[in-house]
C-alpha distance (Angstrom), angle and dihedral (degrees) to the residues before:
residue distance angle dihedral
X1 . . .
X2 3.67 . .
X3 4.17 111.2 .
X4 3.68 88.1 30.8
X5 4.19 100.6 60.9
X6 3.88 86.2 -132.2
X7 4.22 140.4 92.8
X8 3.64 135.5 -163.5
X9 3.45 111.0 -68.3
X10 4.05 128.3 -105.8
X11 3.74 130.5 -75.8
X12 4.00 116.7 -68.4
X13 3.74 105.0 -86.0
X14 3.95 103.9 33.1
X15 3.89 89.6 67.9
X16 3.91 130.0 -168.6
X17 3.92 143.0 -103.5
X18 3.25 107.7 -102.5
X19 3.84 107.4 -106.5
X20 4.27 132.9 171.4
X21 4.18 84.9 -87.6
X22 2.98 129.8 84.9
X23 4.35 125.2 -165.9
X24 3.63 102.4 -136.3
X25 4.29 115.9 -157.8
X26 3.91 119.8 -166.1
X27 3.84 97.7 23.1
X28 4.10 130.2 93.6
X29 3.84 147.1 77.1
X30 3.76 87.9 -42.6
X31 3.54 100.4 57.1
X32 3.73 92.6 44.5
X33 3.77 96.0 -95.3
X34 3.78 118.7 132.9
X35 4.16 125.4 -148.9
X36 3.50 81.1 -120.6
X37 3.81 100.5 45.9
X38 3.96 86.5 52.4
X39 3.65 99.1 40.9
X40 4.00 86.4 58.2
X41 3.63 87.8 44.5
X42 3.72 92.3 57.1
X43 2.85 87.7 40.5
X44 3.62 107.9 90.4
X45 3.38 95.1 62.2
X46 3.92 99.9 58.7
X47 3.83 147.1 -37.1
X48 3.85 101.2 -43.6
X49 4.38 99.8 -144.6
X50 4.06 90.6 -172.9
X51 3.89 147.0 -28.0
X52 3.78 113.0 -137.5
X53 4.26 130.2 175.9
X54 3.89 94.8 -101.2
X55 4.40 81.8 -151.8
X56 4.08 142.8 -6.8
X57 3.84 90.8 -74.7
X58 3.64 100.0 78.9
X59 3.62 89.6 -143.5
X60 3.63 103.9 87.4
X61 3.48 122.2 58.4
X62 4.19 146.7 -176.5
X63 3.77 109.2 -125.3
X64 4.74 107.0 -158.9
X65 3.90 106.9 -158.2
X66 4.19 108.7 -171.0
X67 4.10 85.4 -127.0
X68 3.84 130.3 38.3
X69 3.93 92.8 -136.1
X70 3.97 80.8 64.2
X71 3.85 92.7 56.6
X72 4.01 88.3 45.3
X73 3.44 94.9 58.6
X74 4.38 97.3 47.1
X75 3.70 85.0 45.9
X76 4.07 90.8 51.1
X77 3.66 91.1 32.5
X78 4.02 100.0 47.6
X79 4.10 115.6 13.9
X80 3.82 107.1 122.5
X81 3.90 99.9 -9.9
X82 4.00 123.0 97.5
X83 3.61 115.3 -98.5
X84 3.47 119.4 -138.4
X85 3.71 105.3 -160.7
X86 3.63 81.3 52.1
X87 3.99 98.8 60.6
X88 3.67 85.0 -94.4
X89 3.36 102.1 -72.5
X90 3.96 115.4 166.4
X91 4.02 100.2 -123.6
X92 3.58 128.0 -151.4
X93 4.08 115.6 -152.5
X94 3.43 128.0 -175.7
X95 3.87 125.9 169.0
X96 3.90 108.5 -92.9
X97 3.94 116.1 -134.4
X98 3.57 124.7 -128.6
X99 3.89 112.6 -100.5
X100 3.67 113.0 -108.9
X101 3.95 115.8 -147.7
X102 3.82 113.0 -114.1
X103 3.92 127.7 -137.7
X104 3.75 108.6 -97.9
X105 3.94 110.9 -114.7
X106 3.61 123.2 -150.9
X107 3.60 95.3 1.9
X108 3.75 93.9 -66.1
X109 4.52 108.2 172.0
X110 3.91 121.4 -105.7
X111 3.52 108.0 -104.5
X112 3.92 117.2 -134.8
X113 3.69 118.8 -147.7
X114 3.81 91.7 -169.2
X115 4.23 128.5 55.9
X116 3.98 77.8 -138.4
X117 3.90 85.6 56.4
X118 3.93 96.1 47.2
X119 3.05 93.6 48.9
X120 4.01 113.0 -156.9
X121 3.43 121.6 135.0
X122 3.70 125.8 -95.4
X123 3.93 91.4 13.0
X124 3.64 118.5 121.3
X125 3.70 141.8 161.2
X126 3.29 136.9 -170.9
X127 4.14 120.1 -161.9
X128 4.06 121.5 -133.2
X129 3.83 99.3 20.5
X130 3.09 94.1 160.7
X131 3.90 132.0 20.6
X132 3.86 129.4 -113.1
X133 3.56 94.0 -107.6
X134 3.69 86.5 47.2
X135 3.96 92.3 46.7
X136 4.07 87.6 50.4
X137 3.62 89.4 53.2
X138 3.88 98.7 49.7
X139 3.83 86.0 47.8
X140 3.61 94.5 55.2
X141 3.63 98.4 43.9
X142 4.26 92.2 57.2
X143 3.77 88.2 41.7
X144 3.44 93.8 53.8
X145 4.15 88.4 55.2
X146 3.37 125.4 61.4
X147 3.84 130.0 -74.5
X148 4.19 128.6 -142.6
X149 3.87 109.5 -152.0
X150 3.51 122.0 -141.1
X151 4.05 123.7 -174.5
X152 3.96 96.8 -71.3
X153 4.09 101.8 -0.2
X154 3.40 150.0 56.5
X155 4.11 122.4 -132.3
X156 3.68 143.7 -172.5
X157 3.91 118.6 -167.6
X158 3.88 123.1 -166.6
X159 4.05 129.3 -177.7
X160 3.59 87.7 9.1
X161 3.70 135.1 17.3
X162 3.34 115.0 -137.0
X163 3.88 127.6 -126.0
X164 4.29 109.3 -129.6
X165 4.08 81.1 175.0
X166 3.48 95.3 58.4
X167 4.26 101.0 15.2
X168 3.82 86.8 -127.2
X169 3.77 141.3 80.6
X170 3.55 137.8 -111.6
X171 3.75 106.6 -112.3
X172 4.03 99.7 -154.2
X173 2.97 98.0 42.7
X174 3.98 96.9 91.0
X175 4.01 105.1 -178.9
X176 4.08 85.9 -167.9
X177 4.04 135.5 -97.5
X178 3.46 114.1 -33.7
X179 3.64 116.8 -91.2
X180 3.88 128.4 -85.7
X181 3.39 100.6 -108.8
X182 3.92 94.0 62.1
X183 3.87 91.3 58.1
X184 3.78 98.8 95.2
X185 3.60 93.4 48.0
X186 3.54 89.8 49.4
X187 3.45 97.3 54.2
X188 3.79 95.9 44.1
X189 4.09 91.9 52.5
X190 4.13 84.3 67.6
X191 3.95 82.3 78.7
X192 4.22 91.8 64.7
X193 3.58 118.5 103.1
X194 3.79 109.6 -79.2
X195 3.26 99.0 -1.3
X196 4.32 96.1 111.7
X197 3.53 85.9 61.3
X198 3.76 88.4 72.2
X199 4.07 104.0 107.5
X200 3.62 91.2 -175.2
X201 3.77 137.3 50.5
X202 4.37 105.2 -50.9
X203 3.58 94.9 -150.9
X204 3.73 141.7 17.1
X205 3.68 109.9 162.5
X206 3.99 137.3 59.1
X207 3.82 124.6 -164.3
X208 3.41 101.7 -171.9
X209 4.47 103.5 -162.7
X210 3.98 126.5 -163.6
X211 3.87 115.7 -164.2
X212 3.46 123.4 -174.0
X213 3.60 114.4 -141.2
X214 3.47 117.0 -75.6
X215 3.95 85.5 21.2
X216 4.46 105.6 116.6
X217 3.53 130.4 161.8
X218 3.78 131.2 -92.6
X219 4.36 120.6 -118.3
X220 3.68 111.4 -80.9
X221 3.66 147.3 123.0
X222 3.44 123.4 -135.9
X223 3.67 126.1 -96.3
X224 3.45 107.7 -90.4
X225 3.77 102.1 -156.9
X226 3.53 84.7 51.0
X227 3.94 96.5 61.9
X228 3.66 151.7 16.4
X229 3.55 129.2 -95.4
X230 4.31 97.9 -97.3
X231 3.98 110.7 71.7
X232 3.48 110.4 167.9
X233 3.92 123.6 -178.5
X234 4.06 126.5 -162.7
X235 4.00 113.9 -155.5
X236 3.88 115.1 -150.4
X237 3.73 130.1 168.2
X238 3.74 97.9 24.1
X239 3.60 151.5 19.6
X240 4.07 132.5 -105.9
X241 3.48 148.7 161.2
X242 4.01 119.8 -111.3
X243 4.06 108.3 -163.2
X244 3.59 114.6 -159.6
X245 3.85 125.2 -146.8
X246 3.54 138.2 -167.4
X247 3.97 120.3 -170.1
X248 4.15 118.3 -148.2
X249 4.25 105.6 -117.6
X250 3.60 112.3 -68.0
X251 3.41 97.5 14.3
X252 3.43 105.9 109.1
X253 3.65 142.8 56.6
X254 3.97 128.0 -153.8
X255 3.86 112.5 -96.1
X256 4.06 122.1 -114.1
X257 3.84 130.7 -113.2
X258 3.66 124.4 -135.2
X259 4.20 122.2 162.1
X260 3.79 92.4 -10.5
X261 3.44 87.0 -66.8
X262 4.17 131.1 126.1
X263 3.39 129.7 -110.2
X264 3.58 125.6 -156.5
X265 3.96 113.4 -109.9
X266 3.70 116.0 -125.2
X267 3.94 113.2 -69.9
X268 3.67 112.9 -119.8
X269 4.24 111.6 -170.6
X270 3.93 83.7 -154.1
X271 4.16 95.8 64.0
X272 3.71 120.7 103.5
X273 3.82 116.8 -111.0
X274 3.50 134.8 -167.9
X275 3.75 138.1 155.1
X276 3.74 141.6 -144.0
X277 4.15 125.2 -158.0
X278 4.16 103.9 -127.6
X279 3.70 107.7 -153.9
X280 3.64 122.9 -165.3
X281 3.83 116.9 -85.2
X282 3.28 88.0 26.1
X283 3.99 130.1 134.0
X284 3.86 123.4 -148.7
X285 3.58 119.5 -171.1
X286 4.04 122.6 -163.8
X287 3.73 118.5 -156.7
X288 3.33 151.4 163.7
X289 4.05 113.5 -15.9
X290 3.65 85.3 -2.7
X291 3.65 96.7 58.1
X292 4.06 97.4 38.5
X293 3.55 106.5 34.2
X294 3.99 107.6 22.7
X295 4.44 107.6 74.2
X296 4.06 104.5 -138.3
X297 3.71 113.4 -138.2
X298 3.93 136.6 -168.1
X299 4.03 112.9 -157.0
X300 4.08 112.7 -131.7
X301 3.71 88.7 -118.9
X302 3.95 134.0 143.6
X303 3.98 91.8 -164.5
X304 3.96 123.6 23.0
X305 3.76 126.1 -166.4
X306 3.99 122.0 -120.5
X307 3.26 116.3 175.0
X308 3.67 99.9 -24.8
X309 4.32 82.7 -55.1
X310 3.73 107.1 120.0
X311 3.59 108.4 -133.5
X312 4.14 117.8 -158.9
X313 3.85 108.3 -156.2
X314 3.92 109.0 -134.5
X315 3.57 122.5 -112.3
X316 3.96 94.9 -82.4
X317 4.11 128.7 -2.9
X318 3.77 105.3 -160.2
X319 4.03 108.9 -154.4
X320 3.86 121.2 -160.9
X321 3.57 113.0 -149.0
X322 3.96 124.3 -157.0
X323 4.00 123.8 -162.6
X324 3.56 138.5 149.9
X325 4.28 121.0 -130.4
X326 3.31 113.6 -111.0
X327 3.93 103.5 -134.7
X328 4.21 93.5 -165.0
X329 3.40 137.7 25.0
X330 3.72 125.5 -62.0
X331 3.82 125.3 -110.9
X332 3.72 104.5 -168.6
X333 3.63 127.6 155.2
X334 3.89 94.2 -116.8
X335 3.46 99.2 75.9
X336 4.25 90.4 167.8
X337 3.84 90.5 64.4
X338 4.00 92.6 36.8
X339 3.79 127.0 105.3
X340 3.26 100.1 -170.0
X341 4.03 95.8 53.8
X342 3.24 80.5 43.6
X343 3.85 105.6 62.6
X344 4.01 86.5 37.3
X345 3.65 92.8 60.8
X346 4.20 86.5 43.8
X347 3.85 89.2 54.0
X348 3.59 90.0 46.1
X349 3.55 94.1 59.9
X350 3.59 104.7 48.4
X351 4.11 91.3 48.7
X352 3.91 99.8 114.6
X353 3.37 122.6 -115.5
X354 3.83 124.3 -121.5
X355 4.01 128.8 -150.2
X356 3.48 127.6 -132.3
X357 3.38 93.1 -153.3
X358 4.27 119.8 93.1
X359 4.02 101.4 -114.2
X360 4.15 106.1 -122.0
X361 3.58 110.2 -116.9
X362 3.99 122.3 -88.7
X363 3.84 87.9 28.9
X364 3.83 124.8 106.6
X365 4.10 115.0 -105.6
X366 4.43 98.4 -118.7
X367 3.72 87.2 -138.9
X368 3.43 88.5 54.4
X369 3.88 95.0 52.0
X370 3.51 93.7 52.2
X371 3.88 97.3 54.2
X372 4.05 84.0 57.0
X373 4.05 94.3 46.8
X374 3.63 89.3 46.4
């Protein structure tokens, strides 16, 4: 399973090595088990390194012990007898195999499962933010508030409501502090790169998405006179793959808006891709170059391919969204991807010019012209 380095293991008969995971049948999120109660299940036999859904089902799952005597001992200790800590659920273990990278077909991207992997600057992520119980909790408190529908998705926006019309925000109009059930995530963000360097408030607006599966996200990079530099995004509910592309100067052209709804920007074969895998619970954060001058992307797909693992997105993957409202004009160093530049450059060109020169009498002032033409 992708995050973990392993897969389900072969078909009864042919067997596997034994290894520090272990492919556990009959226990996960749909048989009442949390990652967390199984990790402190597991436990007691050895330093647990991470539990991962082995498959879509969500009740199969690959236990990662730090040592392979650790994995011996759960596997002697729990295969095919009920497990108390575990609501006595009868488990059955099998040693998971490592995953073996696949060919790419068709010119299909890598996918990274690491922001030291994707390598674009001022992107990083950081697995199991939050914890199940934590996730379930977040999920409950936005379903139990009212959704806005766009054409393919469901939102929720807090502090500020964002614009899709005009990809910005309206700075007065304040919708209030952002609600309670953000606060731990907001304080636990403070431990990203850069972000205690922040003197003022980090964050002041929530967009709060729901995709339905198959449902992604078209090429763009968000406004930047509409928010600070730090944009970080928590994934719950379901996985995805965010590409990442960056367009040589002059390339590229700014997408248009129709409905609320994105259109894809124009598709240059020269850009730069590369993709990251998104787990659930897990918290990206876009800065810097990575934030203003690389467009983030979410393929419409209902299965995506990591490593030669097929991954089936889950019926919806909510993703809260953080950012801060930029109250003046951004000064950025990438000026080509930069509104407000941008519009200052635009102004600058339609000022009039003026003549030195004394107009002769009878003949039109050029300044004058100009105002009338324009």
């Amino acid at each position: 399973m992708v995050g973990s380095g392993y897969t389900r293991p072969p078909p009864l008969g042919e067997g596997a090595a034994p290894s520090t995971a272990l492919y556990v049948a009959n226990c996960g999120p749909a048989v009442g088990l949390t990652h967390d109660d199984v990790r402190a299940a597991f436990g007691a036999f050895g330093e647990v390194a991470g539990v991962h859904d082995a498959d879509g089902s969500s009740a199969r799952v690959i236990v990662r012990f730090r040592e392979p005597d650790a994995a011996e001992a759960a596997m002697a200790a729990l295969h095919g007898r009920p497990c108390a800590s575990l609501a006595g659920r009868v488990l059955h273990i099998r040693y998971s195999m490592p995953a073996k990278p696949k060919a790419l077909v068709g010119g299909s991207l890598p996918v990274a499962t690491s922001a030291s992997e994707l390598g674009v600057p001022g992107i990083y992520l950081v697995e199991e933010f939050v914890t199940a119980a934590e996730e379930q909790e977040l999920l409950a408190s936005v379903d139990s508030r009212p959704w806005k529908s766009l054409a393919k998705r469901r939102v929720q926006h807090y502090g500020y409501e964002f614009l899709y019309e005009t990809r910005n925000v309206d700075s007065k109009q304040f919708l209030g502090e952002l609600p309670h059930f953000a606060s731990k995530i907001v304080e636990k963000i403070m431990s990203f790169p850069g972000a205690n360097k922040c003197t003022s408030k980090l964050v002041d607006q929530l967009t709060v998405n729901e995709y339905p599966r198959g449902v992604g996200l078209s090429p763009h990079i968000d406004t930047h006179s509409a928010f600070e530099e730090m944009i970080f995004s928590l994934s719950l509910a379901g996985p995805c793959i965010m590409e990442f592309r960056k367009y040589p100067k002059g390339s590229w052209r700014a997408p248009s808006m129709a409905s609320g709804t994105d259109k894809d920007s124009i598709q240059e074969p020269q850009c730069i891709r590369k993709a990251v895998f998104l787990p659930p619970r897990s918290m990206l954060l876009m800065s810097g170059e990575g934030r203003y001058a690389w467009h983030h992307y979410i393929p419409h797909h209902k299965i995506d391919d990591v490593d030669g693992q097929v991954i089936k997105r889950n019926t919806r993957r909510v993703s809260f969204t953080f950012r801060k409202v930029r109250m003046g004009l951004c000064n950025c160093e990438y000026g080509q991807f930069c509104d407000s530049q941008s519009k200052i450059g635009q102004a600058q060109k339609l000022k009039p010019r003026t003549l030195l020169a004394t107009p002769q009498k009878g003949v039109e002032h050029p300044t004058k012209e100009r105002h009338l033409k324009q």
